[in-house]
N, C-alpha and C positions, 0 to 999 in steps of 0.2 A: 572669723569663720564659724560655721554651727557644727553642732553635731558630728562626730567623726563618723564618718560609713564607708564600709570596704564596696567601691563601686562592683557592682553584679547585674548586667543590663539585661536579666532574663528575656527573652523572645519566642514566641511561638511559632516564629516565620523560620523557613531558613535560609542562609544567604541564600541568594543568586548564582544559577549557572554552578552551582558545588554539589559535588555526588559524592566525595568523603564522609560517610557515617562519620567515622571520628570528629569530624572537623563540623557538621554540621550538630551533631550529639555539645558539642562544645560551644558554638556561639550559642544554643539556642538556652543551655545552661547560664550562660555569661560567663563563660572564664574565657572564653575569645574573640576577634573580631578576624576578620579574613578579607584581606584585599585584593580583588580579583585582577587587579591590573598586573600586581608584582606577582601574586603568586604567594605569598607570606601572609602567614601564622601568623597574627598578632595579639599576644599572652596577655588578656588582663589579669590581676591580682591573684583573684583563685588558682586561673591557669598556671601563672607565674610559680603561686605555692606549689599545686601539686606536680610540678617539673621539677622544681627541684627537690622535693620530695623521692622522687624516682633517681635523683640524678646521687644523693648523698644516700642512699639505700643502698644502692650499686658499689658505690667509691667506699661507703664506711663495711661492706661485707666484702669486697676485693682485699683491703684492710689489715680486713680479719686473718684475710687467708693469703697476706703476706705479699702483696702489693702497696707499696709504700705511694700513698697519694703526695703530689707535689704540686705547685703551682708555678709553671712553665709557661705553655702559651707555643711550644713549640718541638717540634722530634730532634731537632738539634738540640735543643735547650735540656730534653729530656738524658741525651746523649751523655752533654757535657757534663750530668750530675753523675752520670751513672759512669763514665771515665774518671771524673774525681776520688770517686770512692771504690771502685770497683778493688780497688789493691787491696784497703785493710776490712771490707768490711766483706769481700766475696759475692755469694748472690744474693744478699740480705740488698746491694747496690746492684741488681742486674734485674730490676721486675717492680714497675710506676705504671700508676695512675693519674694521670694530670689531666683537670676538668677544662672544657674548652670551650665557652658557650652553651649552646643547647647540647651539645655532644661529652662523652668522656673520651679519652685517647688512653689507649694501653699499650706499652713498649717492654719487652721482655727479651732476655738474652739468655741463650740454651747451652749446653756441651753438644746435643745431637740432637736430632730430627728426634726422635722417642720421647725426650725429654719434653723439648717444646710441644709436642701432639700431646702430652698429658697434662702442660699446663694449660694448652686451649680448654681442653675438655675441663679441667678445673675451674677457668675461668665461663665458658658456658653453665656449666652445675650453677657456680657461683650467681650468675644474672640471676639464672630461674628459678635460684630459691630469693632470692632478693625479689625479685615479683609477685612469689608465690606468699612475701609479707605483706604484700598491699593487698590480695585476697586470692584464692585459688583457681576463681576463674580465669581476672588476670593471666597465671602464670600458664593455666592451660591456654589460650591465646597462641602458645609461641613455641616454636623447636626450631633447633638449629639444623641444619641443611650445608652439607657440601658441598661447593660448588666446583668444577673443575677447569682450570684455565691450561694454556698450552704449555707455558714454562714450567718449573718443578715445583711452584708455589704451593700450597694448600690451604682453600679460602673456604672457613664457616661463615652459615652467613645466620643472624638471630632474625626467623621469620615468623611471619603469621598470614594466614589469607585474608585476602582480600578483594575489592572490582579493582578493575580493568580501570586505570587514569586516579585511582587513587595518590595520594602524596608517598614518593618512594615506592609505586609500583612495577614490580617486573615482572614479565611473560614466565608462567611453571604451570605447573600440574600438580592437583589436588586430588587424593582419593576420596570418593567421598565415604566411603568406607568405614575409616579406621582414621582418617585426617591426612594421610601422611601427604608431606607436602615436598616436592622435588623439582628441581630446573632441570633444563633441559640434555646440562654434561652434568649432574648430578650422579653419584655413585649406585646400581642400583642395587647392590644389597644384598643378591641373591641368585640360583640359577633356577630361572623357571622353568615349568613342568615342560616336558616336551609331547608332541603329540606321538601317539603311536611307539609307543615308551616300551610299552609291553609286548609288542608284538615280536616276531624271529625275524631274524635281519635277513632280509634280502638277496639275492646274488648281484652285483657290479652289473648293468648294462648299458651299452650306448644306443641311444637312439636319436634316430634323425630329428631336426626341428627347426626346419628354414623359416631364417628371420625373426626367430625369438632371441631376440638378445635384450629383452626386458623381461621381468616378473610377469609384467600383466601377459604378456605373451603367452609367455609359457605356461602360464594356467589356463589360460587359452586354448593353448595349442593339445595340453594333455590332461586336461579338464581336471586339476589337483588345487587346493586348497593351496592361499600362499604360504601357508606354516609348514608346506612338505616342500619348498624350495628352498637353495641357499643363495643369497644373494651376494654376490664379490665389488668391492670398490677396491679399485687401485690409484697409485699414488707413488711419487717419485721421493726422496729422503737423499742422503748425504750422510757418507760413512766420514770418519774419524780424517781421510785423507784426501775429503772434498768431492772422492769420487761417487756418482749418482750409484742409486742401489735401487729396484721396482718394491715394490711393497703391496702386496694384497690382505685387505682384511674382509674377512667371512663372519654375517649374521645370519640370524632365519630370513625369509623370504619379508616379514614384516616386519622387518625391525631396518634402522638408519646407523654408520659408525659415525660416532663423536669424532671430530675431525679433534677436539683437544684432548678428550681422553687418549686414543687412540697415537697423537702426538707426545703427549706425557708418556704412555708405555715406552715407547721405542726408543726416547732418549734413557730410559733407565734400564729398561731389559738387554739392547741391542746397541746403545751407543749412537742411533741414528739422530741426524737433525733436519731442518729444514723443510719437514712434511709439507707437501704441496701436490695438490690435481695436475694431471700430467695427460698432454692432448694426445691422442692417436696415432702420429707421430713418434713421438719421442717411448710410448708404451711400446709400439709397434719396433723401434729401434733394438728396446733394454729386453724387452719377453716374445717379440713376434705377436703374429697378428691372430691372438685370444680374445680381444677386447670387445662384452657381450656373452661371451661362451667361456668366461675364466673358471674354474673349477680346485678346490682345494686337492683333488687325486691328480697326480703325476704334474702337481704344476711345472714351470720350467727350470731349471736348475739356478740359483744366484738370487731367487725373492725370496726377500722377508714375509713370512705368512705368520699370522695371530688371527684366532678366533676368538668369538665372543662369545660369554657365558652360554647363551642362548642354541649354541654350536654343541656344547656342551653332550654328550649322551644324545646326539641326535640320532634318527634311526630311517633305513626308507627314505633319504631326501633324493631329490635333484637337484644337480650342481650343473656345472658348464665342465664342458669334456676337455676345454685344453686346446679346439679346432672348430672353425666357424661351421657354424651349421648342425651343430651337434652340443647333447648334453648327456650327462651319465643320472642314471636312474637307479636307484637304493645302497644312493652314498651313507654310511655308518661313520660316525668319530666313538672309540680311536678305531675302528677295525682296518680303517680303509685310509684314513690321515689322522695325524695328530699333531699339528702346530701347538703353541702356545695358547692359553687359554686365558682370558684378561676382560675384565670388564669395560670395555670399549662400542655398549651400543649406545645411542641419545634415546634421549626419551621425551616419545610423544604423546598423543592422545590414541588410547586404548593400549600402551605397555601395562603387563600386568604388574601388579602391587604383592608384593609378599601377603597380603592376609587374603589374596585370590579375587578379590575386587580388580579393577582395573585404572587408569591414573586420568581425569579429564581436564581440559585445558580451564587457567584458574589464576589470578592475579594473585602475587605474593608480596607484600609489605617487606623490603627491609629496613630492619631497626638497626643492625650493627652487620661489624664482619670482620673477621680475626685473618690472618695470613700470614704463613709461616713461610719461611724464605729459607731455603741453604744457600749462601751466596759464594760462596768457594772463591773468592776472587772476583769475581763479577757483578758484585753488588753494586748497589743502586743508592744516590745520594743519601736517602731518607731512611736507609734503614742499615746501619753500620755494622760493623763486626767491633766488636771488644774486644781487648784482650790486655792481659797483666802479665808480667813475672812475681816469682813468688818463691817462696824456698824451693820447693821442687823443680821450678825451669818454669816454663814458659805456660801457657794457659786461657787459651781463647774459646768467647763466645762463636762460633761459625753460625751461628741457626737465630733467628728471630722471629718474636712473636708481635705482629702488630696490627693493633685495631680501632675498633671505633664505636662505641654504641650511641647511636641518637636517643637521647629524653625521650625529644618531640613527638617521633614517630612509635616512640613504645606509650605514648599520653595519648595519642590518635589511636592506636590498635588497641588499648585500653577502652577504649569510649565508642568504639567502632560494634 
């Protein structure tokens, strides 16, 4: 053989049929080739380097900060270590890093939800300084993002924007703003300004309005801005003894409830389960026939009500009066209701962003994503409870930290 040379097939072209910046930023460099049949990255040499580069940058500052890296291959495998040892060595054996391929896996076990939520955030910090060593624009690339699912989970996810069909892309909202980057049951953070904030409240009145039992109607019908309606979905749930409960939740006229947020509150505030859309019928059974004209004032006795931020200090609204054909005009919270207050809207294009910008629709890159479990009993194969005895009695993990960061996709948002 002659000469040793680290092959680098530079290209001014870029593949075919590929709209990944990262990926196209990559072949045309030579550190990668990309086959469009499978779908798959393929790392040549450089690539290969600076992957793992990223990937023991990560592992050796986890490390640091007391994540004991191992070589597993698997959450059982990660388990069985950290059963082994969990008796004499405590949480020094409750908190691994074990590399996986293109990905790391992170397995951690908590006393309580508090705990675990501070070692994600420790583990987030930890990525983003470890990015922010391969250079700072890097590191600004990327924040992590909550995402909310139905069960009591809590899932960050390590993002970055990006287009629409990128590798690892999902549907969110980008401000352009200030950056900030959110999905769509995403927490939002804040309670925004209400309109007509300043003004003197109102007196209560009912007024007629046949056949407005949508928004658009009724700005229609009384020619108001939809930010001075309230708009009510309902929904059926299951109390502690099987038996169905109605459930109404109230945002502004422009805003959506997260059917998972919204899902998430009720099992923890109220004990409810089983949130589900509930036809005409069975509404019409559990609350009578409101449905269209639901109203947060004098709902009917036996529902669950929670408002959303957005409810918050409203002043001057229109709500649905509680009887078809009618709605009540300069509803005030609390003067006039005061349910529960929870942040339970979705978030779409044109929610407002705390820095007063507003949020538009925007492809976001996941790199990783962490998810914290209480499994009280109900856990789930892959993500076990510990537990030892010890001089004092007995002493378990109940809460779990588990995740995952892609290399691959923080080398593509790198290059992108």
């Amino acid at each position: 053989m002659g000469e040793h040379k680290i092959l680098v097939p530079m290209t001014e072209n870029p593949p075919a049929k590929v709209k990944d910046a990262g990926v196209i930023a990559l072949v045309k460099a030579g550190a990668a080739a990309y086959n469009a049949k499978s779908g798959e990255l393929l790392l040549l040499p450089e690539g290969a380097l600076e992957l793992a580069q990223i990937k023991n940058r990560i592992a050796e500052e986890l490390q640091r900060r007391g994540f004991q890296r191992v070589d597993c291959g698997s959450d059982d495998a990660v388990y069985s270590i950290a059963e082994r040892y969990i008796r004499e060595w405590g949480e020094t054996a409750a908190a691994f890093c074990d590399g996986r391929s293109r990905e790391l896996r992170v397995l951690s076990w908590h006393m309580d939800e508090n705990s675990a939520v501070s070692s994600a955030e420790e583990l987030m910090n930890t990525i983003l300084d470890s990015l922010a060593g391969q250079d700072e624009r890097s590191r600004s690339r990327f924040s992590f993002v909550e995402d909310i699912t139905e069960d009591e989970s809590r899932t960050f996810v390590l993002a970055s924007a990006c287009e629409t069909g990128d590798i690892g892309a999902r549907a969110g909202f980008l401000c352009p703003s200030c950056g900030s980057l959110k999905f769509p049951d995403s927490p939002l953070g804040f309670v925004p300004p209400q309109p007509g904030e300043n003004e003197p409240e109102e007196t209560l009145e009912d007024i007629e309005t046949p056949g407005a039992n949508t928004i658009a109607e009724l700005c229609n019908q009384l020619n108001i801005e939809v930010k001075r309606t309230l708009k009510a979905m309902l929904y059926v749930a299951h109390n502690l003894d099987g038996t169905r409960r109605a459930v109404a939740s109230f945002v502004r006229g422009d805003y959506n409830t997260s059917m998972n947020k919204l899902t998430r509150w009720l099992k923890r505030e109220m004990k409810l389960t089983g949130l589900r859309s509930a036809g005409k019928p069975e509404l019409h059974e559990l609350i009578g026939e409101v449905a269209g004209y639901c109203g947060p004032v004098d709902m009917p006795a036996g529902v669950a009500l929670v408002c959303d931020n957005s409810v918050n200090g409203a002043k001057n609204t229109v709500a649905g009066a509680n009887r078809p054909g009618y709605h009540r005009r300069g509803c005030c919270y609390p003067r006039d209701f005061n349910p529960p207050i929870a942040d339970i809207a979705q978030i779409t294009s044109g929610t407002p962003c705390e820095c007063g910008s507003v949020y538009e629709p925007h492809g976001i890159r996941e790199s990783g994503s962490f998810r914290i479990s209480s499994l009280n009993g109900r856990g789930e194969a892959a993500l076990k409870i510990l537990s030892y005895r010890d001089r004092d009695g007995a002493h378990e993990y109940p809460v779990v930290c588990a995740g995952e960061v892609s290399a691959e996709r923080i080398l593509l948002s790198a290059h992108s």
